[in-house]
C-alpha positions as CSV (number, residue, x, y, z in Angstrom):
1,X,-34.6,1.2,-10.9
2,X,-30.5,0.7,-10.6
3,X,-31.4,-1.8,-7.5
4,X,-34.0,-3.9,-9.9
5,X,-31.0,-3.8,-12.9
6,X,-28.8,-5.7,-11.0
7,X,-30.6,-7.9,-9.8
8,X,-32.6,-9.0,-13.3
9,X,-28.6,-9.2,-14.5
10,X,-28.1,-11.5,-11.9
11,X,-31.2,-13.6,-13.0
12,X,-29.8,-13.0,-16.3
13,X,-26.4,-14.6,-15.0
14,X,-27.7,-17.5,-13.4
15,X,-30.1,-18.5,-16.4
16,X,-26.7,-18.1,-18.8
17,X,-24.6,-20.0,-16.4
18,X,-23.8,-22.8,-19.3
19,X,-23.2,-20.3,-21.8
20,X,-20.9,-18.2,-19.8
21,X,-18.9,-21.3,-18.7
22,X,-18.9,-22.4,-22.8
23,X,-17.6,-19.1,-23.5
24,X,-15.0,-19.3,-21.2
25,X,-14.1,-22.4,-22.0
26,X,-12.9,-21.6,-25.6
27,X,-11.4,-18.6,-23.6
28,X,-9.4,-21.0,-21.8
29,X,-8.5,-23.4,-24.6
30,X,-7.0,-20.2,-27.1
31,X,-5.2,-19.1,-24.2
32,X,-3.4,-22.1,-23.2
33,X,-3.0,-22.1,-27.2
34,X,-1.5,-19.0,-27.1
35,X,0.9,-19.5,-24.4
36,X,-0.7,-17.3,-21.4
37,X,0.9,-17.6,-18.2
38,X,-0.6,-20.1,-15.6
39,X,-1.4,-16.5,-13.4
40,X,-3.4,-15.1,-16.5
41,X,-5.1,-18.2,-17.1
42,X,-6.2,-18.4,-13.7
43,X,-7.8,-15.3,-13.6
44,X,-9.3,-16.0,-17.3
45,X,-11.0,-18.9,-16.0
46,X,-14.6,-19.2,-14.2
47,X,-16.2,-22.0,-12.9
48,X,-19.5,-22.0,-10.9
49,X,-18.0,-20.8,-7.6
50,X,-17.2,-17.7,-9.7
51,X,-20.1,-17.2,-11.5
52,X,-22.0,-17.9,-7.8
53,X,-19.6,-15.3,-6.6
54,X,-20.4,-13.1,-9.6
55,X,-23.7,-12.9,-8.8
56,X,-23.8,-12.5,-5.0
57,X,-21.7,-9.3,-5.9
58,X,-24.6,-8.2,-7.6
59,X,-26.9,-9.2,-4.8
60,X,-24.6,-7.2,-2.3
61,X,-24.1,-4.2,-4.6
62,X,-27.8,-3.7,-5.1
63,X,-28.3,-4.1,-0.8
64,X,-26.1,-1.3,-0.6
65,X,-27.7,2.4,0.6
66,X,-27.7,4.5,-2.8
67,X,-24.8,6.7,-2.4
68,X,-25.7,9.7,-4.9
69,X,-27.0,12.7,-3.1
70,X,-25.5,12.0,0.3
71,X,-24.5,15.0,1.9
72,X,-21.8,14.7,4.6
73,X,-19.3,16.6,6.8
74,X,-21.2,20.0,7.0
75,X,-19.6,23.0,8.6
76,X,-20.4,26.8,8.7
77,X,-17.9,29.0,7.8
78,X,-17.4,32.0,9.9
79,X,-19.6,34.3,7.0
80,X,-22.3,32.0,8.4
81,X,-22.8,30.3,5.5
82,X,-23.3,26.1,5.9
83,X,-20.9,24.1,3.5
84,X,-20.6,20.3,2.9
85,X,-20.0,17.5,0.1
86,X,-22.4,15.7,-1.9
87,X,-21.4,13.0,-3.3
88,X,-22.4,12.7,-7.3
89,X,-21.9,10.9,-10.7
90,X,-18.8,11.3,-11.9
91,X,-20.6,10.8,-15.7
92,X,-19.1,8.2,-18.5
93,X,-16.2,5.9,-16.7
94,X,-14.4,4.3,-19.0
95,X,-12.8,0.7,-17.3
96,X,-9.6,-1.0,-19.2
97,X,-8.8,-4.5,-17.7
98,X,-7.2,-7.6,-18.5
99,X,-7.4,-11.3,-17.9
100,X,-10.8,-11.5,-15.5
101,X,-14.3,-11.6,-17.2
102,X,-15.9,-11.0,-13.5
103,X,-14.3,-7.5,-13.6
104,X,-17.3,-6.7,-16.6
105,X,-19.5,-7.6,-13.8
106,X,-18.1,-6.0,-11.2
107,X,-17.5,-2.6,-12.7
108,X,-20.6,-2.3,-14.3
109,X,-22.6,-3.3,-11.2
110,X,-20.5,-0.1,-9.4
111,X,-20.6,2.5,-11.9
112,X,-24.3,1.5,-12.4
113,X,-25.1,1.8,-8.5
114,X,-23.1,5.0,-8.2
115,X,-25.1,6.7,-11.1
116,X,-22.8,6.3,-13.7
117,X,-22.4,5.0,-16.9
118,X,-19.6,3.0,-18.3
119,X,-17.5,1.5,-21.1
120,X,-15.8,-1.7,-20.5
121,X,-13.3,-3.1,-22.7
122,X,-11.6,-6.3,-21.5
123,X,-8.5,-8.3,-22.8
124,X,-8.5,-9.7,-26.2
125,X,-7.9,-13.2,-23.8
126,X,-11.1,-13.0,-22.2
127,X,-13.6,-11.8,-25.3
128,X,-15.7,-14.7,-25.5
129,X,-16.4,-14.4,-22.0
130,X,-17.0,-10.9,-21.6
131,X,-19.6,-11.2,-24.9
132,X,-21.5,-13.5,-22.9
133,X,-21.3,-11.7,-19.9
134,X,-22.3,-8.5,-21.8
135,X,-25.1,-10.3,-22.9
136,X,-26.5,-10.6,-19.6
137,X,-25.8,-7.0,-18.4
138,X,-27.8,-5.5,-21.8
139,X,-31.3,-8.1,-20.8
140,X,-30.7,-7.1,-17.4
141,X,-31.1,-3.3,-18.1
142,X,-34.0,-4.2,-20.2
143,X,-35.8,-5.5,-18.1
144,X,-35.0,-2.7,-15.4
145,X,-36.5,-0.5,-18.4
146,X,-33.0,1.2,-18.4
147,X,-31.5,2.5,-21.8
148,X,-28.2,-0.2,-23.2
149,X,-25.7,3.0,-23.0
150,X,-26.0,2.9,-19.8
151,X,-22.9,-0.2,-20.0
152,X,-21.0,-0.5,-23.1
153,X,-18.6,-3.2,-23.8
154,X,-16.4,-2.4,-26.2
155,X,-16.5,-6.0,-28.8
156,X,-13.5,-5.1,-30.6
157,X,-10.2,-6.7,-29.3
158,X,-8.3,-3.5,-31.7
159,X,-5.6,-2.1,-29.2
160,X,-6.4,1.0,-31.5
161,X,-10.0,0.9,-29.8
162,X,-7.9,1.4,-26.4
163,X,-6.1,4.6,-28.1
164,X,-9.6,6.3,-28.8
165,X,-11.2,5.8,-25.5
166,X,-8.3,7.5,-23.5
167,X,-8.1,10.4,-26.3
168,X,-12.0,11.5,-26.1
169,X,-12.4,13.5,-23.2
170,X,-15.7,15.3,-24.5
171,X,-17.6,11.8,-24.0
172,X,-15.2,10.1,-21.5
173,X,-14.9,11.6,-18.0
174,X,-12.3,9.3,-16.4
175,X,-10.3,6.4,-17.0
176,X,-9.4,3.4,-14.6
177,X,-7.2,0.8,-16.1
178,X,-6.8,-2.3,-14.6
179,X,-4.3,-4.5,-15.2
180,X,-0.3,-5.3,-15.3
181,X,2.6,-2.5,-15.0
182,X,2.6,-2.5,-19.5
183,X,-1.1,-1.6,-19.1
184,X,-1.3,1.2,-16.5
185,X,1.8,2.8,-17.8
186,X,0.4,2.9,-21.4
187,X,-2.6,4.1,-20.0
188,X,-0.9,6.9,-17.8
189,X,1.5,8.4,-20.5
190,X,-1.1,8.5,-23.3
191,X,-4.5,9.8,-22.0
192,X,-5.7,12.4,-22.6
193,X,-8.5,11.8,-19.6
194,X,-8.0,12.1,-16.2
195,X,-6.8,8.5,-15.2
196,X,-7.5,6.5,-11.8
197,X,-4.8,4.1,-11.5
198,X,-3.2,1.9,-9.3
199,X,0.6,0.6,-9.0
200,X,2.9,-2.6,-8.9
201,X,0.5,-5.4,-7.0
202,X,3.1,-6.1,-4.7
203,X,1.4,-6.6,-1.6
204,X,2.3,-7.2,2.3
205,X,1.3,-8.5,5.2
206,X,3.0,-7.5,8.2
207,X,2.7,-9.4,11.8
208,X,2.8,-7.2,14.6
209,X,4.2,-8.4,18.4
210,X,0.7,-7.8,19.5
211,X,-1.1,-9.9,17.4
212,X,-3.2,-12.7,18.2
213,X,-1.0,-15.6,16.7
214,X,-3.8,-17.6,16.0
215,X,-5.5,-15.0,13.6
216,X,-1.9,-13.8,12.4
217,X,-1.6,-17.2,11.1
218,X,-4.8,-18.1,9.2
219,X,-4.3,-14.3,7.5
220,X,-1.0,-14.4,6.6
221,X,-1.4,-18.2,5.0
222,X,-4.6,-17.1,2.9
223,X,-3.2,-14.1,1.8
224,X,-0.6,-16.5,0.2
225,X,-2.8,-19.4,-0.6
226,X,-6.0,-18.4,-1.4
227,X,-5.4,-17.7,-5.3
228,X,-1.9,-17.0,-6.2
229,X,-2.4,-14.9,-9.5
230,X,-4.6,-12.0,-8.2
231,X,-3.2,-8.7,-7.9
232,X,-3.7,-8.7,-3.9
233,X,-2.0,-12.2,-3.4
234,X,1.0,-11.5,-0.9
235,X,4.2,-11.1,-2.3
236,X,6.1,-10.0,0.9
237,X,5.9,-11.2,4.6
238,X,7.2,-8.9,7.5
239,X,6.7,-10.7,10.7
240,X,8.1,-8.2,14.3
241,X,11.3,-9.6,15.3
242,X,10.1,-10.3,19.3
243,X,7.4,-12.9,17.8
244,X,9.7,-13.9,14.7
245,X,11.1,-17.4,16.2
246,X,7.9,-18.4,17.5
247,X,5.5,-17.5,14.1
248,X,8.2,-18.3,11.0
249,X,8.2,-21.7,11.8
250,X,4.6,-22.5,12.2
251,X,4.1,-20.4,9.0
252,X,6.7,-22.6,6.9
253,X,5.1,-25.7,8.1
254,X,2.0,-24.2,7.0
255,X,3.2,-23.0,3.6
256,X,5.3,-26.4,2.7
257,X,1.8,-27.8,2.9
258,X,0.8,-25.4,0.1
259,X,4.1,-25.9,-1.7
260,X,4.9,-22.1,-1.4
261,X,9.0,-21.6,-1.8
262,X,10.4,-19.6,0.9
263,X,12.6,-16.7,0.5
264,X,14.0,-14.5,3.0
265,X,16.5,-12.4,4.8
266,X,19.6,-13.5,6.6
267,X,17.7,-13.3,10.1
268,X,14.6,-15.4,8.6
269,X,17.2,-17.8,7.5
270,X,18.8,-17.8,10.8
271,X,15.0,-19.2,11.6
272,X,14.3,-21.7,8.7
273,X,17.5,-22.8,7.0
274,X,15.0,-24.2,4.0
275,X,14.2,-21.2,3.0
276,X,16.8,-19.5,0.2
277,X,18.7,-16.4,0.4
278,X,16.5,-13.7,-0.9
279,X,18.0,-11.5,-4.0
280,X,17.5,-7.8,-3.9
281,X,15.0,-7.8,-7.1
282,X,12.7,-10.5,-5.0
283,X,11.6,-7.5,-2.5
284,X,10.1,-5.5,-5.9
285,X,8.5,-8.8,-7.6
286,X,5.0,-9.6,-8.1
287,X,5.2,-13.2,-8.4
288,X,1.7,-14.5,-9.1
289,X,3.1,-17.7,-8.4
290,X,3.8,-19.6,-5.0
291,X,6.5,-17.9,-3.1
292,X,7.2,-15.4,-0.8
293,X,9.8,-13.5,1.3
């Protein structure tokens, strides 16, 4: 039954594909309005590689084995009795992101897949979007003949609505927040609900002696390149100093094709005089935005 929800939500998806672009379209437009940052607005914004995207994840999620009830890593204890873990629901997750209307998608899909159910409530930036996407989700369960509680999306863009969710630990279970530093520190001091969160997206690649050059390459330039406001863009490059003089410069080439600034240490300097002398803040920043150290 989970299996046959997602994939009547990805019918659903595909059949609302004009909608959903609409929707995000008027997203886009109050954001710009607004002022958003070009790293917000690309993550607001879907077009129909996303929303193909959107709903292979769907596809793949529901191809998955079912993990509730899996019983692994059994062991008797020396009273002879047999012990293991099973994994199970967690119960009602509640998921607070920003900025990317596929995240409705994609944490619904995995809390519905792993048995549990959810409340997602999105960015005030993205809430025409994620009422279209919502949309699709409620038909979806419909037709699986699942109940509509099983995913909420909260429609209020209140921050107050943020406030309750994080206080109610009788009907919430735990809280994931997704989202910039402001977010998941809010998030961490306030709740009242056991919280899942993650830290600073400042994310490396590092480029060991031993590596196939060609593959270090192609890695290390789409880890820059491929989107530059996600939060698992590369931020910071550390290449092994025997391989150093024979990979920066290859790498620059291939970056000054992308327009990505270069910023580095005296000794990468030493290597490509273009680049500029890094600051000591640059090696904590999450730059959404085409550089790199």
């Amino acid at each position: 039954m989970k299996n046959r929800a997602l994939l009547a939500m990805a019918k659903r998806v595909a059949e609302a594909r004009g909608q959903i672009l609409d929707a995000n379209a008027e997203d886009l437009q109050r954001g710009r309005q607004n002022g958003l940052e070009s790293a917000l607005l690309d993550r607001l914004a879907l077009n129909d590689a996303r929303i193909d995207a959107m709903i292979e994840g769907l596809q793949q999620v529901a191809g998955l084995p079912d993990p509730v009830g899996e019983i692994g890593d059994m062991r008797y204890r020396p009273s002879g009795i047999q012990v293991g873990k099973m994994r199970v629901p967690l119960g009602v997750i509640g998921i607070i992101y920003e900025s990317r209307p596929n995240v409705t998608l994609e944490a619904a899909s995995l809390c519905l897949k792993s048995g549990n159910a959810c409340i997602l409530r999105g960015g005030s930036e993205a809430r025409q979007s994620n009422a279209a996407i919502s949309a699709c989700i409620q038909l979806g369960l419909a037709d699986a003949g699942l109940p509509a509680g099983s995913v909420q999306v909260v429609a209020t863009t209140d921050r107050a609505a943020v406030g309750e969710m994080i206080s109610m630990p009788k009907y919430v279970d735990v809280i994931i927040p997704r989202g910039g530093k402001s977010l998941i520190e809010r998030i961490s001091r306030d709740a009242r609900v056991p919280v899942i969160k993650h830290l600073d997206g400042v994310c490396h690649v590092y480029i060991d002696t031993t590596a196939d050059p060609a593959k270090a390459l192609a890695i290390a330039v789409n880890a820059k390149t491929h989107r530059y406001g996600t939060c698992n863009t590369m931020e910071t490059l550390l290449v092994d100093a025997p391989v150093a003089d024979l990979l920066l410069p290859e790498l620059a080439r291939a970056y000054a094709e992308h327009e990505v600034e270069l910023r580095g240490c005296e000794r990468t300097q030493a290597l490509l005089p273009q680049a500029a002398a890094a600051e000591e803040s640059d090696w904590y920043a999450e730059y959404l935005a085409p550089y790199w150290l």
